[in-house]
N, C-alpha and C positions, 0 to 999 in steps of 0.2 A: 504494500500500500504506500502512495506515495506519504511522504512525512510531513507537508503541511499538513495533509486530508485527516491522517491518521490523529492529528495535535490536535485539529479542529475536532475530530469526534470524541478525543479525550475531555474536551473542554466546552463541550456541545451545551451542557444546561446550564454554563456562564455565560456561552454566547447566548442562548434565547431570551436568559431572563434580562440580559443587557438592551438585547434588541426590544425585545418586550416593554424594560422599563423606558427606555429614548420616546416607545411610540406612543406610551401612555403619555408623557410627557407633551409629547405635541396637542394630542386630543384634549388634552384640558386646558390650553391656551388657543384650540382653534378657533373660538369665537373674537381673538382678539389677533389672529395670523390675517396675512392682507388676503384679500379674495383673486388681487392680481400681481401680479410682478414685473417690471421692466424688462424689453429683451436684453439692455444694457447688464443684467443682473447675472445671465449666463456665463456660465462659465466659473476659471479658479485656477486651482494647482493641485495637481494630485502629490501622490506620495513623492518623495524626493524633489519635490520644488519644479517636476513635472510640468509643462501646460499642458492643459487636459478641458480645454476650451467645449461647451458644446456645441458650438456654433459649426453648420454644415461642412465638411471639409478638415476639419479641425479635432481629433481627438486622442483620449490619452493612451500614452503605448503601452502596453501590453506586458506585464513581468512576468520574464519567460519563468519565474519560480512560483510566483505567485507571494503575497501576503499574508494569506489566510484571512480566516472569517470575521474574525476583529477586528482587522487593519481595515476590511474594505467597509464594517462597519461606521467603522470611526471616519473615515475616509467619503464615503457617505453624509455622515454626519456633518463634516464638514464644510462641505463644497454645495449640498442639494437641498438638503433638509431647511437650510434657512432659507430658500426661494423656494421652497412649497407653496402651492396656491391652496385655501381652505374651500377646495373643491367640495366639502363634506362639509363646513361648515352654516352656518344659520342665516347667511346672509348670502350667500349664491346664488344667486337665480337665474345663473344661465342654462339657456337650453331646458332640460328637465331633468335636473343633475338632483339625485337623490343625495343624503347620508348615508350611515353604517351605525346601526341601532348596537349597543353593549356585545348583547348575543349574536346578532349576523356576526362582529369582527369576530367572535370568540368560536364562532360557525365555521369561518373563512378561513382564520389561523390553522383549525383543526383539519381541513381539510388538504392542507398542503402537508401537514404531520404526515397524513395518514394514506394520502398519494395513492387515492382509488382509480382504476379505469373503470366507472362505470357501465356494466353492458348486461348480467342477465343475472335476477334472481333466485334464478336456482341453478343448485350448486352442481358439480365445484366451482369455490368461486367466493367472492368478494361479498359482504352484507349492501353494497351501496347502494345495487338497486333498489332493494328492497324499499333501503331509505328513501329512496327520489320515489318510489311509488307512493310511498304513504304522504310523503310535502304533499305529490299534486292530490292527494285525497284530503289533504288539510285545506290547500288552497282553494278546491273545489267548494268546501264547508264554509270559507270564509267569504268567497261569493256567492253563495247557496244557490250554486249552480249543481245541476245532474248528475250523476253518475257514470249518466253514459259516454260522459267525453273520458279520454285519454289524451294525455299529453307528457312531454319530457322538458328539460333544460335545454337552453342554447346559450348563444354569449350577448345576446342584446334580442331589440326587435326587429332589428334588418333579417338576422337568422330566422326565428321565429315568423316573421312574418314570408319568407322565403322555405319555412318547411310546408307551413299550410297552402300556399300556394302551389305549390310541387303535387302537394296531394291533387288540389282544386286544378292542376293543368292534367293530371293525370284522369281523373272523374272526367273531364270536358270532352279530352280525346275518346273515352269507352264510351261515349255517349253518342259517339262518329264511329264506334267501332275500330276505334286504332289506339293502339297501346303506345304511347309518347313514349315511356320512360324506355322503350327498348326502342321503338323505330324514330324515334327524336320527332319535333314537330316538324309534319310537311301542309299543314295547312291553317290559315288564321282562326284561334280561338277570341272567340271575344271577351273582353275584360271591361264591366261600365264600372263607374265609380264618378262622384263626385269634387271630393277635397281630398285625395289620396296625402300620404305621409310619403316624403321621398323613399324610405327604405322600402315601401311599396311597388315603387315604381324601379327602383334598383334591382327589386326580385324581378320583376318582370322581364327585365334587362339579360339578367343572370341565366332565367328558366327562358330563353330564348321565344318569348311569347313580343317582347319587342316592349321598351321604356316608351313609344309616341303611339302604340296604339289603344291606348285606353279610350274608349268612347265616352266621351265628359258631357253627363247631366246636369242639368240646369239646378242649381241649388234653392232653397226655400226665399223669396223677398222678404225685405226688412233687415238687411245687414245681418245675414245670416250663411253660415258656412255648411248647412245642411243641405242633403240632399233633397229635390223636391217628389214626394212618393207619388202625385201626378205624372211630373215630367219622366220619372224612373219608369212610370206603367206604361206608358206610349212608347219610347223606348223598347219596353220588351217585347210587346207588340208588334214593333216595327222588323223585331229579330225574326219573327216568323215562325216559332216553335225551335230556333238553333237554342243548343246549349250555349251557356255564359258563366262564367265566374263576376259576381259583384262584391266588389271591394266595399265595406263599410265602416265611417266613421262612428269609437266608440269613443268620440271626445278631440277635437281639431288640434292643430300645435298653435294654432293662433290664439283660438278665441275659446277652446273646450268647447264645443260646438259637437252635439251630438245627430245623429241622423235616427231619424223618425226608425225605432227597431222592431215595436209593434206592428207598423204599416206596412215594412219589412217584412215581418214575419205571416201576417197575411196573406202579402205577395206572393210570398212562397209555398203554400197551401195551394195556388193557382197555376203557379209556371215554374218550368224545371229549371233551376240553375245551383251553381255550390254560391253558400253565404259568407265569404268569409268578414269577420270584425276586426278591425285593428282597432284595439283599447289598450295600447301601453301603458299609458295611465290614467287615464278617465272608467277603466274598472271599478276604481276604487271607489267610485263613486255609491255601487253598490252598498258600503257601509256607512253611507250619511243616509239614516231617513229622509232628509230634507230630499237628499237629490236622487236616490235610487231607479225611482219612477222615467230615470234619463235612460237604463238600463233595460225595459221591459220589452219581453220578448227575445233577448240574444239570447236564453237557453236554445232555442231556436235554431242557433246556427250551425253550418258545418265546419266553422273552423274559427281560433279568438286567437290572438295576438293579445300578450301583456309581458311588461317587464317586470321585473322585481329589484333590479337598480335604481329604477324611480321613483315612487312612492311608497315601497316596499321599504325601502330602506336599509338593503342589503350592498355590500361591496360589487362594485365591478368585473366582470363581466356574468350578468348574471340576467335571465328572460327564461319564459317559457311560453310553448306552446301547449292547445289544447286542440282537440281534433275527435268527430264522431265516432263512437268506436265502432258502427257500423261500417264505417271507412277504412276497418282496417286490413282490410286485403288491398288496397289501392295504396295506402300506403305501404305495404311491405313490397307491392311491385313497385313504388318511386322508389324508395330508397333501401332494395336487399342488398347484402354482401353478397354478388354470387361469385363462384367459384371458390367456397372457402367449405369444404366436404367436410373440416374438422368442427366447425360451430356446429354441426347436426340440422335438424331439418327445419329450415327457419319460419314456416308456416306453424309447426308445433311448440319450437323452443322459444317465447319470448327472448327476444334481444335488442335493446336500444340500437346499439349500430344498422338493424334490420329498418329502426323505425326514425330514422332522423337523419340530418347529415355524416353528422362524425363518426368516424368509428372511437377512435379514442376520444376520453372526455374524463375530465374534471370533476372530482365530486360534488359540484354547482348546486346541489338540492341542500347540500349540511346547513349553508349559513341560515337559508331560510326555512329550514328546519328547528333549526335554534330559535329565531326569534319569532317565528308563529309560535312556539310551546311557550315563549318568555313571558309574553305578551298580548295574545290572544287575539280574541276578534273586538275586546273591550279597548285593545293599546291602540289597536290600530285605527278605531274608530275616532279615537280621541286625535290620532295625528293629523288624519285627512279632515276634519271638522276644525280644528284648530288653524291648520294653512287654510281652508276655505273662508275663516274668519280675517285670518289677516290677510287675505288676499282683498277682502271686502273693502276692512280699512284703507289701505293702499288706494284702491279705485275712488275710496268716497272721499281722501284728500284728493286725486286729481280732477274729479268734479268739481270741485268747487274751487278748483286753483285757475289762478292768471298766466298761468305761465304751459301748463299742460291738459291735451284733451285726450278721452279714451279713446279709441276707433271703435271699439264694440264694448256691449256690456260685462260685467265681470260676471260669468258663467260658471264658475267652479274656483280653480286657484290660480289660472296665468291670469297676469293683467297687461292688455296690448293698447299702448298709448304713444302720444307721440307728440310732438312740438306745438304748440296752438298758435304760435305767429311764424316760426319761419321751421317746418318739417323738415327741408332740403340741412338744416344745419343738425339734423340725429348723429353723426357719425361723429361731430366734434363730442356735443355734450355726451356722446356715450364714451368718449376717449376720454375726457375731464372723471366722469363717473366712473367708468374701472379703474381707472387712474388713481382715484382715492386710494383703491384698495380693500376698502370699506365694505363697498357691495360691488356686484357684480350683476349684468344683465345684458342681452344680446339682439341686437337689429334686427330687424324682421322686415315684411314688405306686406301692407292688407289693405285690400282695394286701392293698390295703386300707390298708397299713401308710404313714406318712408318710416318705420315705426320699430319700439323698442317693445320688448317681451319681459316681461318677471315672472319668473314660476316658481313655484312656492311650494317644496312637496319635501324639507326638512324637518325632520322629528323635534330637533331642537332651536325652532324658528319661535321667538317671543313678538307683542307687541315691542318691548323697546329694540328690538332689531329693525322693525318695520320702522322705529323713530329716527331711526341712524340713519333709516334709507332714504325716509323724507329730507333729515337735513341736507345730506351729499347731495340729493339731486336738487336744491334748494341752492349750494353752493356753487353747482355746477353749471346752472343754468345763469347765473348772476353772473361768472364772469368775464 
């Protein structure tokens, strides 16, 4: 063994709890770490007064002996850990950047220990599946959705959203009589949809159905990002009894803008197509009374998209899919291993790699494993009802402010606003705003208009965060 390696595993549970204690360390000062950092900030010196710049082009060389586990600890410690962005912290709202609840880190940690490949429940073999079976049976419970769906992990919603669709190109083709996943696509499926999510439209891209040919429905009037289930029925009408996959919103990136999923599901009672829902995080919605009713009807569907890096509150990279179990002979033909005689007969032997992209994988289900048992359906309810409150506040200072107007109403937790006398200048004031450090939030584009996004889907997000955020953009805009 070489004799760094062998020192490092002599001294393995001084390095963890070292590393351990550095990280706790961070997490309790990340509400006061900046949310942004200058590109000026990259960079440093590695060991031996090294440059070790990260800037493109530029990096550090390589010890042909190595340090060991400490050294690059420490070394770490050094040069990165103080330009950490508080991606995780309570004032971020860009994009739809979740945190890492106690339990998910203590999930996540566990999971690299324990270094599963998740693939089949019975043995021989590994307990992991078992685990990732029972999450998606918890997560099921926590949306008190069916039983009849299955689903697995993946690394975000682009995956996710690109397994269920594999499935949904796969159904479209047997429905022409032609099996896609062996003879590839030789003829146009259709795909309508509304206000698709780009990773929607990347699957597309991907599963060779084509990124420009989504047929775009007219959405609902009134500044609304909804599909209109009129417009949608004429439409399918017009298909003439072809099969279709429809993409549906279960909550917009703009505005949380849901699409009529009752009316939807009606629909579907009447004309053949696969359902699928993209609800990365406007699922959640399902555990606010107030808003549930946004949800009614996607038990419904043939196939849901959600993450659990967003409002779930687990570490990155972390999503799942959910899919009809009726569906599961289409999907073992998208995505079988074949040619591998030694997994056994993969129609009989469950196997994730039979049912999803990856063959190797992550034990991605532990963290959220952890923090649904931590926390419950009571923790969680409390999170997404708290961001929806401060999300409120937030919108009801920029109604009544001189300086800022909303572009849509506040629907859930993003709030999509933007300049009220000069729009065209977003891109400074949002360089003054992250620039703070303070908070954080990210440019957008909604009806035409130039506009700024805040999402709000942190466990530890208070009102006086929301008051920091008012002043910054207060400062920001003054100067």
């Amino acid at each position: 063994m070489d004799k760094v390696l062998k020192n490092d595993l002599e001294i393995l549970e001084q390095l963890l709890e070292t590393a351990a204690s550095r990280g706790v360390s961070w997490l309790n000062k990340i509400d006061r770490t900046p949310t942004s950092v200058a590109p000026g900030q990259y960079g440093g010196t590695g060991s031996g007064g090294q440059r070790s710049s990260t800037k493109e082009g530029n990096g550090r060389v390589l010890d042909p002996e190595g340090a060991g586990g400490l050294e690059a600890l420490n070394e770490f410690n050094r040069r990165f850990e103080p330009i950490m962005v508080a991606s995780t912290g309570p004032r971020y709202w860009g994009f739809v950047t979740g945190g890492a609840t106690p339990a998910a880190i203590v999930g996540d940690w566990l999971a690299a220990v324990y270094d599963q490949n998740t693939q089949t429940p019975k043995g021989p073999g590994d307990v992991s599946a078992v685990i990732e079976l029972e999450t998606i049976n918890l997560l099921l419970q926590l949306f008190d959705l069916p039983g009849d769906f299955k689903g697995g992990f993946v690394s975000g919603a682009m995956m996710s959203n690109f397994t269920c669709l594999a499935v949904a190109r796969q159904w479209a083709g047997r429905q022409l009589g032609r099996d896609v996943a062996r003879e590839g696509v030789q003829q146009s499926l259709k795909v309508l949809s509304a206000t698709p999510h780009s990773s929607a439209i990347k699957s597309l891209s991907l599963l060779g159905l084509g990124s420009a040919n989504i047929v775009t429905v007219d959405t609902l009037s009134g500044n609304r990002e909804a599909i209109d289930p009129a417009a949608l029925e004429k439409a399918i009408q017009g298909l003439q009894g072809e099969p279709f996959i429809l993409i549906s919103s279960g909550g917009t990136v703009n505005t949380v803008d849901y699409d009529d999923l009752h009316a939807i599901s009606l629909l579907k009672e009447k004309y053949r197509f696969w359902w699928h829902i993209d609800a990365a995080f406007g699922a959640f919605a399902a555990l606010s009374p107030e808003h549930k009713h946004l949800l009614r009807g996607w038990e419904n569907a043939d196939s849901i998209t959600i993450d659990a890096h967003k409002w779930l509150n687990v570490p990155y990279e972390n999503a799942f899919f959910l899919v009809k179990e009726k569906h599961k002979t289409l999907q073992l033909e998208t995505f079988r291993n074949s040619n591998a005689p030694y997994l056994g007969e993969q129609a009989e032997n469950f196997n994730y790699l039979n049912y999803l992209p990856e063959n190797s994988r992550r034990l991605k289900a532990l963290p959220v494993w952890f923090t649904l048992l931590a926390y419950g359906r009571d923790g969680y309810r409390s999170i997404i009802e708290n961001n929806i409150l401060l999300a409120r506040e937030l919108g009801a200072y920029i109604e009544k402010s001189d300086d800022f107007q909303l572009l849509a109403p506040v629907r859930l937790n993003t709030v999509c606003f933007t300049l009220k006398a000069e729009p065209d200048r977003v891109p400074v004031f949002l360089e003054r705003l992250n620039g703070s450090g303070k908070v954080f939030m990210t440019p957008t584009v909604y009806a035409g208009k130039a506009g700024i996004r805040a999402a709000l889907v942190n466990w530890r997000t208070t009102a006086d965060d929301v008051q920091v955020a008012i002043r910054e953009m207060e400062r920001a805009i003054s100067v």
